[in-house]
C-alpha positions in Angstrom: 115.4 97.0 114.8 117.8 94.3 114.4 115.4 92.4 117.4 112.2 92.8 115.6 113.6 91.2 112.5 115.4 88.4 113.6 113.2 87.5 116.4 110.2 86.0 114.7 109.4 82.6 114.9 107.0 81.4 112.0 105.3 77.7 111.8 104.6 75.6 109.2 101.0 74.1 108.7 100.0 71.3 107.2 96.8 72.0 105.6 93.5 70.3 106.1 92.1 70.1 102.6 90.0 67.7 100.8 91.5 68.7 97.4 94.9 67.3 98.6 93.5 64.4 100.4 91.0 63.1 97.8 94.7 63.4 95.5 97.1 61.9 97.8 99.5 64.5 98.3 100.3 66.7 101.4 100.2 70.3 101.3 101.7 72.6 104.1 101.4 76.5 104.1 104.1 78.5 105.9 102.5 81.2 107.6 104.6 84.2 105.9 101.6 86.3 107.1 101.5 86.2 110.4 105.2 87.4 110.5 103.3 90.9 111.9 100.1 92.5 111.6 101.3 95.3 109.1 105.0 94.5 108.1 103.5 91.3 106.8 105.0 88.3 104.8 107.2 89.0 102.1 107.3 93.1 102.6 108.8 92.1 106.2 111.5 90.4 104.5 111.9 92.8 101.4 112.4 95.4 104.2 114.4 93.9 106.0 117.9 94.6 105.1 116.9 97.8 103.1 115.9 99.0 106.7 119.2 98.4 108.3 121.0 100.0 105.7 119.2 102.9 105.7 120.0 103.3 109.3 123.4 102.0 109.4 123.9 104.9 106.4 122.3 107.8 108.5 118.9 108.3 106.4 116.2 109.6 108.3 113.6 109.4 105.3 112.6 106.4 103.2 110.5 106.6 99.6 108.7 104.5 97.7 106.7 103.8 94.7 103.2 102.6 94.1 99.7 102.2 93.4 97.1 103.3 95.7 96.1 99.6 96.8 100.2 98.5 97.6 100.8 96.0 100.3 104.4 98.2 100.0 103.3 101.2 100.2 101.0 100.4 103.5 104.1 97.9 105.2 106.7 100.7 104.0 104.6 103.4 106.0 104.1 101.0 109.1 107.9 100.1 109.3 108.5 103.9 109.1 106.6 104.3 112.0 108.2 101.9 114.2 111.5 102.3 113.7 111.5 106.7 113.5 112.0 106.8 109.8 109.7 109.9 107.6 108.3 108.1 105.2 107.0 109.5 101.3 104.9 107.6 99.2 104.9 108.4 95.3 101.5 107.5 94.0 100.4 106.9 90.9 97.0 108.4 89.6 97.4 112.5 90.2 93.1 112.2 90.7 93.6 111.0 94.0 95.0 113.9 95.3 91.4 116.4 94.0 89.3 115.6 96.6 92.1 114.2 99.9 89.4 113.6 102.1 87.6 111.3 100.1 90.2 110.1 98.7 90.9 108.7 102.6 87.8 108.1 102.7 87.1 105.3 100.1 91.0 103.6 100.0 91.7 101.8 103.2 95.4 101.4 102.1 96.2 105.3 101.8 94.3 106.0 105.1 96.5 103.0 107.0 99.9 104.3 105.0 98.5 108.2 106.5 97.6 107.1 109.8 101.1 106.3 109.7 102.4 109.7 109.0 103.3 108.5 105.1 103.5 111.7 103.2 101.9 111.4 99.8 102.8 112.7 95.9 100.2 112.4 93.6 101.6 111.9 90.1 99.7 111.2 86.4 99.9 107.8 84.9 102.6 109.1 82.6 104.6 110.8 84.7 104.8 107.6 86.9 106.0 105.8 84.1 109.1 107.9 84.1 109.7 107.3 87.9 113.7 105.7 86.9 114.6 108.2 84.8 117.3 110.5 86.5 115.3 114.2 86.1 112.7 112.3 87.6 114.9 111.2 90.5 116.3 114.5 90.4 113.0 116.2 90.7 112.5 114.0 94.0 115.4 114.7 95.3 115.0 119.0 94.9 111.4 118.7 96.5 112.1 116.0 99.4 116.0 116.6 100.0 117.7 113.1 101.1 116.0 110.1 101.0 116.6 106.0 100.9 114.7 105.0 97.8 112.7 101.5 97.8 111.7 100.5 94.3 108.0 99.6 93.5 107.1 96.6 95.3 110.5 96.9 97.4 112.5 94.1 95.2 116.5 94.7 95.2 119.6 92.7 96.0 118.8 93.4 99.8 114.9 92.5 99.3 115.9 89.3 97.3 118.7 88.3 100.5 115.8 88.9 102.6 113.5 86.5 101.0 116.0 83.9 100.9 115.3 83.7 104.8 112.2 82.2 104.2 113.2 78.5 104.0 114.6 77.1 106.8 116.7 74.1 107.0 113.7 71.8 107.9 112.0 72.8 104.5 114.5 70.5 102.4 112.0 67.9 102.6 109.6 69.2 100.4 109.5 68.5 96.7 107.4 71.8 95.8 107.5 75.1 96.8 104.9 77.5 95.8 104.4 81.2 96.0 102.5 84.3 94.3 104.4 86.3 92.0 104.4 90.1 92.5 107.8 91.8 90.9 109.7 88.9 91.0 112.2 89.7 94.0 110.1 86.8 96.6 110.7 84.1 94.1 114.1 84.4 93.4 114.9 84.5 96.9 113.1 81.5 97.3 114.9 80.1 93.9 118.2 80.8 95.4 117.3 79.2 98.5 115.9 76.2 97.1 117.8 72.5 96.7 118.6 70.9 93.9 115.9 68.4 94.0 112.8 71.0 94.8 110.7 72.7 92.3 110.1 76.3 92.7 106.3 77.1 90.7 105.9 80.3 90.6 102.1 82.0 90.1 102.4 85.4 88.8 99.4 88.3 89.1 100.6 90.3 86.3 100.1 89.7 83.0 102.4 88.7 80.2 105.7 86.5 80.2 107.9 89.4 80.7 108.6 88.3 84.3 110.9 84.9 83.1 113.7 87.6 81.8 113.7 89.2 84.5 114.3 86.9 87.7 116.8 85.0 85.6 118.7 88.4 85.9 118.1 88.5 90.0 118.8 84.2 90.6 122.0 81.8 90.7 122.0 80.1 87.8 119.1 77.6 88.6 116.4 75.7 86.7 114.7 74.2 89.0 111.8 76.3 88.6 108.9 77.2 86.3 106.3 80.4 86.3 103.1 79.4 85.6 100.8 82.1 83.9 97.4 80.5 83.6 95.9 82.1 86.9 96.5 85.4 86.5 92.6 86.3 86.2 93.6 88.9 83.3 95.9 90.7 85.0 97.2 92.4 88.3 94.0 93.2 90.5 91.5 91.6 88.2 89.4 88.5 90.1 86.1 87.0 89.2 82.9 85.9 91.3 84.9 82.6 90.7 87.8 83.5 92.4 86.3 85.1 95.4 84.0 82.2 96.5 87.3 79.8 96.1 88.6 82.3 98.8 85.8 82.3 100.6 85.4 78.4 100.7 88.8 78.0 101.4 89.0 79.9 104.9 86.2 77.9 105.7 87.6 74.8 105.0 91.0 75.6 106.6 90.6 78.6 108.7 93.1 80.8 106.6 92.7 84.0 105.1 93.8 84.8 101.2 93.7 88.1 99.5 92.3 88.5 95.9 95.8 89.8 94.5 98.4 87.3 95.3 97.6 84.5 97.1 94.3 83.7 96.5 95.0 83.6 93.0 98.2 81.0 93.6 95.7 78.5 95.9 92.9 78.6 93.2 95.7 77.3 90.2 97.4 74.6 92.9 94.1 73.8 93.6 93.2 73.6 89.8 96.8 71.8 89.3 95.9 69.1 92.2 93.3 68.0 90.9 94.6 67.4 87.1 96.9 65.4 88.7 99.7 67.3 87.8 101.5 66.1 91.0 102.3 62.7 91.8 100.8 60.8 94.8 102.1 61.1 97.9 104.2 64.5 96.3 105.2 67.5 99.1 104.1 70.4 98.4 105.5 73.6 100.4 102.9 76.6 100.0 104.5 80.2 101.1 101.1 82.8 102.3 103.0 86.1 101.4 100.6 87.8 103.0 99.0 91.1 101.5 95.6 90.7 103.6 95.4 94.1 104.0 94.4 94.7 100.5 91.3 93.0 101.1 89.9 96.1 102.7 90.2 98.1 99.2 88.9 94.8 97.0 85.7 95.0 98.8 84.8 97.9 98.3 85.0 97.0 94.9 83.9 93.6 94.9 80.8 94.7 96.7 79.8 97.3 93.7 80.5 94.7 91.2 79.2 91.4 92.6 78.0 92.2 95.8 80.2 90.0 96.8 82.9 90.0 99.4 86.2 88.1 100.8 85.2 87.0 104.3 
């Protein structure tokens, strides 16, 4: 296991892209993504550690928390597989579990996570909300027996010393970094990693300021970064017709893949950014792809219904 992590060489690319060049500035995307073709971008480095520990500790089951389109849950599953761990899947929305079959049918992330031999439990909306109290964790416990638990989204101390693998020595000479923002656990690995004269901008999918509080509580004392909320779409999952032709467009123009969640949402606001020059010429910008294309399997389905649309 220690091999798969620490093996993997990933490549920096400097990015084609008129929006850049017509604004003098270079832009280079580090190719989190193509870390692996399931354990992918920042969910191979938020698993990282929490997998050795769980083996170094004897566990033989990991479990997890999310919703039934998580780039977690689905990477959480496929690292279970290759490295002989059961894996359980808590899942938000107790519906799901009515009709199994269809439910398999229509959600390409549960059918990967099951291929995978992820056991799922179905809980309501409210229940899941309670998923930190202890009965809750105590119910868990008296159905599934021993287990190493992973948070929702997989952010802890161990994720967050993961992600601060993701610069490497060579990216000090870039005045920007730039990522998605999920729970908060990528960027302040990133944050902690970071030099004194970068700036970390941060582009969350959720919703709401709420995020600010809570990575000061998981950083060094730093301020050399800044969240930046205006790209969010509405909220976690929600895209426009907008949005999705700006993905499109862009793997034309570059040859990468985005997904609707994360990073597609983070290129369309540096694009945005770019071009009100909110960068000075001849500025470096580092762009981290954290992955999550697998979610683009479940957005299409939707994306087809609504717009008849989809990402390419």
């Amino acid at each position: 296991m220690q091999d798969f992590f620490n093996n993997k060489s990933i490549f920096n690319e400097a990015l084609k892209w008129a929006v850049a060049e017509e604004n003098s500035v270079e832009v280079v995307i580090k190719r989190e993504d193509l870390l692996h073709h399931e354990v992918s971008g920042n969910k191979f480095r938020k698993l990282k550690y929490n997998l050795l520990k769980a083996k170094a500790d004897g566990y033989n089951t990991l479990l997890t928390f999310g919703g039934a389109f998580s780039n977690h849950l689905a990477a959480t599953a496929a690292a279970g597989f290759l490295f002989g761990f059961k894996t359980i899947g808590v899942i938000r929305g107790d519906e799901l579990a009515f009709d199994f079959a269809q439910t398999l049918g229509q959600n390409p992330t549960l059918r990967l996570a099951h291929h995978y031999g992820m056991q799922f439990k179905f809980v309501s909306r409210t229940l899941y909300r309670l998923k930190n109290s202890a009965n809750f964790s105590a119910n868990l416990h008296t159905e599934f027996g021993t287990f190493y638990e992973l948070p929702e989204g997989g952010t802890n101390d161990l994720a967050i010393k993961g992600c601060e693998e993701i610069l490497k020595p060579q990216d000090d000479a870039f005045d920007y970094i730039c990522l998605a923002v999920g729970t908060g656990g990528t960027i302040s690995g990133i944050i902690n990693a970071s030099q004194k004269h970068q700036k970390v901008l941060g582009f969350p999918a959720l919703k709401g300021n709420f995020l600010t509080s809570e990575i000061k509580n998981m950083i060094k004392p730093k301020v050399n970064w800044q969240l930046i909320n205006d790209y969010n779409f509405g909220g976690y999952a929600k895209v426009s017709k907008e949005l999705i032709t700006f993905i499109n467009e862009f793997k034309t123009e570059t040859n990468i893949p985005l997904d609707a969640v994360y990073t597609g949402k983070m290129m369309f606001g540096l694009a945005d950014l770019i071009r009100k020059g909110s960068f000075k010429k001849g500025s470096k910008i580092l762009v981290i792809h954290t992955g999550g294309l697998q979610g683009n399997n479940g957005m299409n389905v939707f994306l087809k219904k609504k717009y008849n649309i989809e990402i390419r």
